[in-house]
C-alpha positions in Angstrom: 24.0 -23.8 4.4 21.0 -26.2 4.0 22.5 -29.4 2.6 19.2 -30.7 1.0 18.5 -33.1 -1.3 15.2 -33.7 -2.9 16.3 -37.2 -3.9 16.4 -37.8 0.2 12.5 -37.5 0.5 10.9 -38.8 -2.0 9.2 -42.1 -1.1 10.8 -44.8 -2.6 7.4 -46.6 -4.1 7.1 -43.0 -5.7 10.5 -43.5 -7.6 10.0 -47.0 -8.3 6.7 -46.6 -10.2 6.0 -45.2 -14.0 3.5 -42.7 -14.6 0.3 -43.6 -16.8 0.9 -42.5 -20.1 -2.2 -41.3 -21.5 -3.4 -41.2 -25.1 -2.5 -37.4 -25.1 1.0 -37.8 -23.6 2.1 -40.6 -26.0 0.9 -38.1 -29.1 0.7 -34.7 -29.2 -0.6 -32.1 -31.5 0.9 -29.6 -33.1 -2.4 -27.8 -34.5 -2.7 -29.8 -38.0 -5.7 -31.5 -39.2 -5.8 -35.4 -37.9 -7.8 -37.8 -37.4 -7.8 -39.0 -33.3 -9.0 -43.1 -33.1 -6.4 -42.8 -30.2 -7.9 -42.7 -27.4 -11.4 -44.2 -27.1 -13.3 -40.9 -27.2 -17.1 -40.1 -28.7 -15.9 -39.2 -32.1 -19.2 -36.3 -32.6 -18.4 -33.2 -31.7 -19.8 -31.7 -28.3 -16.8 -28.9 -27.6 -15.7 -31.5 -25.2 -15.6 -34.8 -26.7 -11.9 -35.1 -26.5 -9.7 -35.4 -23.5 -8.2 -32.5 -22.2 -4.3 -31.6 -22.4 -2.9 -33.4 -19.6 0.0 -31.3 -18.9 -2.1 -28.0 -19.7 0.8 -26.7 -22.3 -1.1 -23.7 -23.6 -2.1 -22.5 -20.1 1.3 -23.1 -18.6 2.7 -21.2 -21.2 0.7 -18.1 -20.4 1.6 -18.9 -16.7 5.2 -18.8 -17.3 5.8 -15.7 -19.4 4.0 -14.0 -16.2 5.7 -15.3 -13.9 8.9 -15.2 -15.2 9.6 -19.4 -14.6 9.9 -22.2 -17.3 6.7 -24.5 -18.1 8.5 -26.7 -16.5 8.3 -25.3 -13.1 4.6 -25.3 -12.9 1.8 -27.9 -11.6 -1.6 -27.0 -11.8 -4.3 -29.1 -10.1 -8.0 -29.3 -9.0 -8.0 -26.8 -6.9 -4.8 -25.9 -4.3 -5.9 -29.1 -2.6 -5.2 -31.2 -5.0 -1.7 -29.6 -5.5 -1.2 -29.9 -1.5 -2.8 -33.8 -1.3 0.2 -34.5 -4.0 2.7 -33.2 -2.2 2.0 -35.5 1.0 1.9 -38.3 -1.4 4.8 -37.7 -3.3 6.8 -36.9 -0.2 5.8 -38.4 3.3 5.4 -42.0 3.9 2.5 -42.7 6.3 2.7 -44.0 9.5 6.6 -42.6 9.4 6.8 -38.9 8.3 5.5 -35.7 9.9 4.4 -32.3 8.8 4.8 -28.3 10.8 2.4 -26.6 10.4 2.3 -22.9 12.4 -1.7 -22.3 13.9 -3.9 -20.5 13.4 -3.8 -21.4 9.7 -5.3 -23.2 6.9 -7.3 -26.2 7.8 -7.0 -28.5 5.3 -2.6 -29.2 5.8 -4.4 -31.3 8.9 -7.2 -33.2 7.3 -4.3 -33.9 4.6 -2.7 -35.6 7.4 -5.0 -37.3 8.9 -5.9 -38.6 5.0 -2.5 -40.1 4.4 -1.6 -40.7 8.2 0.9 -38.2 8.2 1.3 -37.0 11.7 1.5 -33.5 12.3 3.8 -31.2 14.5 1.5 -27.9 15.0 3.8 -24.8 16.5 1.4 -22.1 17.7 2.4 -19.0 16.1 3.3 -15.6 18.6 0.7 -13.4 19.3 1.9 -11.3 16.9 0.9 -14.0 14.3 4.9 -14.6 13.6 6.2 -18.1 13.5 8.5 -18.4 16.6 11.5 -20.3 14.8 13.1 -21.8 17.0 10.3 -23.6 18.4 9.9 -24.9 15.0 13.5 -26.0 14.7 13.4 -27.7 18.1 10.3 -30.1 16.3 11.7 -31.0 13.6 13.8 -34.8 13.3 14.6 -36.6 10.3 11.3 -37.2 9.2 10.0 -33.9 8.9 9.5 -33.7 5.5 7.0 -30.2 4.8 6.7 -27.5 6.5 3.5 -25.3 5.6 3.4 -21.6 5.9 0.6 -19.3 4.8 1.4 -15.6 3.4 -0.8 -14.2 3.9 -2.3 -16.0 6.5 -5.8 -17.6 7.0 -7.3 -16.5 9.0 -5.4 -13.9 10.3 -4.6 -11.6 7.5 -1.0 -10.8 8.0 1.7 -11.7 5.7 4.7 -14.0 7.8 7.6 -11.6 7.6 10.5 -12.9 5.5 13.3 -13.3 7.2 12.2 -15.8 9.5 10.7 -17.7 6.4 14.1 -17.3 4.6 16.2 -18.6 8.3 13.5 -21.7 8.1 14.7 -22.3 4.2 17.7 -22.6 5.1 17.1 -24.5 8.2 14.8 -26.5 7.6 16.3 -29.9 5.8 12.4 -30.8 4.3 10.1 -28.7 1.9 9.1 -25.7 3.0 5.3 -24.9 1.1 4.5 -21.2 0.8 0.9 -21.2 0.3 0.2 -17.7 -1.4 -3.7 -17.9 -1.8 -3.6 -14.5 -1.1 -0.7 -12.8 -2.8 -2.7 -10.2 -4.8 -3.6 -8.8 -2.2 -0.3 -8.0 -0.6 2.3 -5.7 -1.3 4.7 -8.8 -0.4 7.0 -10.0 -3.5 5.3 -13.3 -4.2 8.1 -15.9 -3.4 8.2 -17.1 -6.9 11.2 -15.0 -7.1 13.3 -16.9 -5.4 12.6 -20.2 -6.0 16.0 -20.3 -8.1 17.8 -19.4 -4.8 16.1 -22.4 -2.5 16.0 -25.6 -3.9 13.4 -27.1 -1.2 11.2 -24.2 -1.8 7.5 -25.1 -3.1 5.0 -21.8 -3.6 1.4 -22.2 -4.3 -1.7 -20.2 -5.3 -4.9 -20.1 -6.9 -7.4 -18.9 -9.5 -10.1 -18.8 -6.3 -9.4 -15.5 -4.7 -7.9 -12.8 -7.0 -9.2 -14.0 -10.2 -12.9 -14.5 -8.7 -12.6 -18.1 -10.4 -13.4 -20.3 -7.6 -16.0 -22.4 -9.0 -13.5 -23.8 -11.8 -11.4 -25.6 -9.2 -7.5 -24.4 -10.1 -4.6 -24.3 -8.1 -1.4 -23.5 -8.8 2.1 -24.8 -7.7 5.3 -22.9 -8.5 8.9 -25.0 -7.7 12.0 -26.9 -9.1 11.6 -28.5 -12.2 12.5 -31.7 -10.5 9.9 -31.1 -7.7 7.4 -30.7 -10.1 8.4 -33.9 -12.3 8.2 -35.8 -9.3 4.2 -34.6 -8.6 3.7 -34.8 -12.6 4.3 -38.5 -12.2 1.9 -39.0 -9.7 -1.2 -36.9 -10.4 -4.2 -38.0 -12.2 -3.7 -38.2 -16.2 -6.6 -35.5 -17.2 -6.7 -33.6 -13.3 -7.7 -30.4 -14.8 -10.8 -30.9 -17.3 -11.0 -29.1 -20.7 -13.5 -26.3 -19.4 -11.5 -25.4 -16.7 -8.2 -25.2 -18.8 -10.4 -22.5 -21.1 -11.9 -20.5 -18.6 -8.4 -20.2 -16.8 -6.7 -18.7 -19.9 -9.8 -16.1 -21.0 -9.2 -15.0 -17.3 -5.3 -15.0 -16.9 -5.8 -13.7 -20.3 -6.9 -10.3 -18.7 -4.9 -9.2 -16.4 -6.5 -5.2 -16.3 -9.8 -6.7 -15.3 -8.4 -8.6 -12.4 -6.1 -5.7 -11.2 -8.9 -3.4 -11.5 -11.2 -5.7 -9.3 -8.1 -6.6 -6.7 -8.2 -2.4 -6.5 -11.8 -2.6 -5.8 -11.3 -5.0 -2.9 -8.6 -3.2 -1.1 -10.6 0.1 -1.6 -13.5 -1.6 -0.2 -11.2 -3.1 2.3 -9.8 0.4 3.8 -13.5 1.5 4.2 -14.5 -1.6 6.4 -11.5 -1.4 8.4 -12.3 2.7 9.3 -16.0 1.4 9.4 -15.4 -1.3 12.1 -13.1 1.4 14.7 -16.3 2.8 15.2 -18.5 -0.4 16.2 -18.5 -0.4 20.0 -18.3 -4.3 20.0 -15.0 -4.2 17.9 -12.0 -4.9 20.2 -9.5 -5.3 18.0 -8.6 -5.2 14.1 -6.0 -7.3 13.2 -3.7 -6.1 10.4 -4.3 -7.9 7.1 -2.5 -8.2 3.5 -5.7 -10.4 2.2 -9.1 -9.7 1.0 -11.0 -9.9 4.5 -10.4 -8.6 7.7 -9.8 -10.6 11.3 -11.7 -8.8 13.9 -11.7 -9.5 17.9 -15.4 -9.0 19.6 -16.9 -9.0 22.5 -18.8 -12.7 21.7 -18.3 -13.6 18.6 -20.7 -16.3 18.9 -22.9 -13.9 19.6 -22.6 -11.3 16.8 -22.5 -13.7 14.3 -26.1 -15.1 14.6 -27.2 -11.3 15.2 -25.4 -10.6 11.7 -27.1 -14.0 10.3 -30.3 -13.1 11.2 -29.8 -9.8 9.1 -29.0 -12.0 6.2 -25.1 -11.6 6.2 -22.6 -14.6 6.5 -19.5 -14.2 7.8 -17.4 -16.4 9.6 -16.9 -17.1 12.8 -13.2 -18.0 14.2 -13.4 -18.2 17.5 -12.5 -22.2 17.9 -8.8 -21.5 16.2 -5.7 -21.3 18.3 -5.5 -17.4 19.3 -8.3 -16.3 17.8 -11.4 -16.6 20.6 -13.4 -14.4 20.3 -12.7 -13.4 16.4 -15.4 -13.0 13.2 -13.7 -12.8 10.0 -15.1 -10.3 7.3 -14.4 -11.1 3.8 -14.7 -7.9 1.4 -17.3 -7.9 -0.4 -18.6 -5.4 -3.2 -19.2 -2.0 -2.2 -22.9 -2.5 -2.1 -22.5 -5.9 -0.1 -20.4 -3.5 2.6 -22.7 -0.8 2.9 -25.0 -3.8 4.1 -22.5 -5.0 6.3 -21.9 -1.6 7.8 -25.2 -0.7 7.9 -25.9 -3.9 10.2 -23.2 -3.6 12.5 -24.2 -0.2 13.2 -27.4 -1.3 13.9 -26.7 -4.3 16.3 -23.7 -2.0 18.0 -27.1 0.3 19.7 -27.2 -0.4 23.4 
């Protein structure tokens, strides 16, 4: 039975200090006609002449009902990597603390760690792209304090299967961070579900990928409502601006649209994958739960600039741990993979 206890890791100059109270925390509307001289804002109307909510309330709200969690449960941030950056800095002490994380896998847990001089324990995954657990138990001492694991994976597609994450959640005496980017496009339960059953269990996701709202910067982290008062007193007082906080609602807001487009994509998906068995070049297809596909090549260097100089960008993954050789396709419209298809073909001819 894991014996943790948030209290344990927290840094202690983290519960020392007192959040900034904003103008917007110390009052807060109800919806009737005042006058604001609170705050120091323009007072001429613009749309967005008066600071945002800094707790997001109507969003969260929204949030909640779907998800079946309290408002109280929820962060949001600029972007995921603002919601990951808090997390280092509400948790590990630099120069002292250290992170897991399980390669090939997102690359920003390890410029997080450089940024707060966190170090970090990487544990290569199998070749299966499975976390080998007890590798990552032997790692961890008493200043572990997160653990990252990506489900479905970037960049290799596959979801991590659960019970190995659910042995590490109980194993593991730190945070373990779910990082769920690309949940919609998985038939994996999201791990919101049981974040009643694990106290030390932190999920994250994002308006970027599903909800085609990357340009608005919003990430999403789902956890214990004393995890999240803990990040809640460190971020910024007005992280996620006004615009953002509307845009986010119209969208979550419309929840056929977005399932209709996430059909799109893993139509669009099964195409490319049949479409790439019969490109001579292909080696292997790696399976994948996300919106893009993992490929292994003959020279991926190679095909890459072939594909570039045919006016398609994709990406080339070849430096990560296990994945030489590798070009990673995102799925694109239907049109956008006719073009791709059509230009594989084409640099496939002998």
């Amino acid at each position: 039975m894991n014996k943790f206890n948030l209290q344990n890791i927290i840094r202690e100059n983290v519960k020392a200090m007192k959040a900034y109270s904003s103008a917007r925390d110390e009052y807060v509307s109800d919806g009737s006609k005042m006058i604001f001289l609170d705050a120091n804002e323009n007072p001429f109307e613009t749309g967005v002449n008066r600071y945002p909510d800094p707790l997001q309330r109507g969003l969260k709200a929204v949030l909640a009902a779907q998800k079946n969690v309290s408002e109280d449960q929820i962060l949001l941030g600029n972007g995921s990597d603002e919601v990951l950056d808090l997390l280092f800095r509400g948790f590990c002490d630099p120069k002292t603390d250290n992170i897991i994380t399980l390669p090939p896998t997102y690359g920003m847990y390890t410029v997080l760690a450089n940024l707060n001089e966190i170090e970090e324990r990487k544990v290569e995954l199998n070749l299966d792209f499975q976390p080998d657990v007890d590798a990552i138990l032997k790692v961890v001492d008493e200043h572990s304090k997160l653990l990252f694991i990506c489900s479905p994976n970037n960049p290799t597609g596959n979801t991590i299967a659960s019970e190995k994450i659910k042995t590490l959640l109980e194993k593991f005496n730190g945070l373990v961070v779910i990082d769920e980017a690309y949940i919609d496009f998985s038939n994996q339960e999201s791990w919101i579900s049981e974040l009643s059953n694990y106290t030390n269990l932190i999920v994250t996701q994002t308006l970027s990928k599903a909800y085609g709202l990357a340009g608005i910067r919003l990430g999403l982290c789902y956890a214990s409502a004393e995890i999240i008062s803990v990040l809640n007193k460190i971020k910024p007082p007005y992280n996620v601006n006004e615009l953002t906080q509307k845009r986010a609602l119209e969208r979550i807001s419309d929840l056929d649209a977005v399932s209709s487009e996430v059909n799109s994509v893993l139509n669009e998906r099964a195409k490319l994958i049949e479409a790439l068995k019969t490109i001579c070049f292909v080696e292997t297809i790696f399976p994948t739960e996300a919106n893009f596909v993992l490929a292994r090549v003959d020279d991926a260097t190679k095909r890459y600039n072939e594909l570039l100089e045919k006016g398609i960008v994709i990406r080339n993954r070849t430096t990560q741990p296990l994945c030489e050789n590798t070009l990673r396709f995102t799925v694109g419209t239907a049109s956008e993979n006719e073009e791709l298809i059509k230009a594989l073909l084409s640099i496939s001819k002998p």
